[in-house]
C-alpha positions in Angstrom: 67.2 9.2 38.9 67.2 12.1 40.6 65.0 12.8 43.7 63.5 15.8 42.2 62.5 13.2 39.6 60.9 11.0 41.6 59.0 13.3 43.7 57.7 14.5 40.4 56.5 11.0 38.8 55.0 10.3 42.6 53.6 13.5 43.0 52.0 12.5 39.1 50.9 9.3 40.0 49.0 10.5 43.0 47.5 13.2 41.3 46.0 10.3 38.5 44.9 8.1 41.4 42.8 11.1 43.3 41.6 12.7 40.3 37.7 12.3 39.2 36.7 13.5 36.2 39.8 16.2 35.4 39.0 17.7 39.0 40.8 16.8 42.0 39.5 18.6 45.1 42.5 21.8 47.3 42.5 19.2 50.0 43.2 16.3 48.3 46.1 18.3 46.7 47.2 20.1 49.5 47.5 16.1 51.6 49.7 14.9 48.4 52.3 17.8 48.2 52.1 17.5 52.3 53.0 13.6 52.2 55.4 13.9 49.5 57.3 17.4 51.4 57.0 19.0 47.9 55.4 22.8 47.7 51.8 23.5 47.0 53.3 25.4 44.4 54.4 22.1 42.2 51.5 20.3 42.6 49.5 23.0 41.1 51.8 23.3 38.3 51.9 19.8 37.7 47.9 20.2 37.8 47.8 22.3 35.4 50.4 20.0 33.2 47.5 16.8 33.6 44.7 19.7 32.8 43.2 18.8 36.4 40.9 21.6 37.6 41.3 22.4 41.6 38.1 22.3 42.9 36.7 24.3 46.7 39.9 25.6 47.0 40.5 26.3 50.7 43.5 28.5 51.1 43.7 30.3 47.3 47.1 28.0 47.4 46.2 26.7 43.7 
């Protein structure tokens, strides 16, 4: 498996595991791609993949 892979079925997992309710708060988002070294940029896409809404966003990153 490639590591791209993996980042990407971690970076999934996490997501799940923090998500309440289809919403998973910019910080909460911002510490996954930051512990996984993967851009803000993925996790949002990947957000929008799971239909997760970004709530209080901080930075206008997602």
């Amino acid at each position: 498996m490639s590591k791209e892979l993996e980042n990407r079925e971690e970076v999934i997992a996490r997501l799940k595991e923090a998500a309440r309710d289809g919403r998973i708060s910019c910080a909460a988002a911002r510490k996954i791609a930051e512990d996984l070294q993967v851009p803000y940029r993925t996790v949002g896409s990947l957000c929008d993949q799971l239909k997760l809404k970004i709530k209080a966003c901080e930075l206008g990153c997602f």
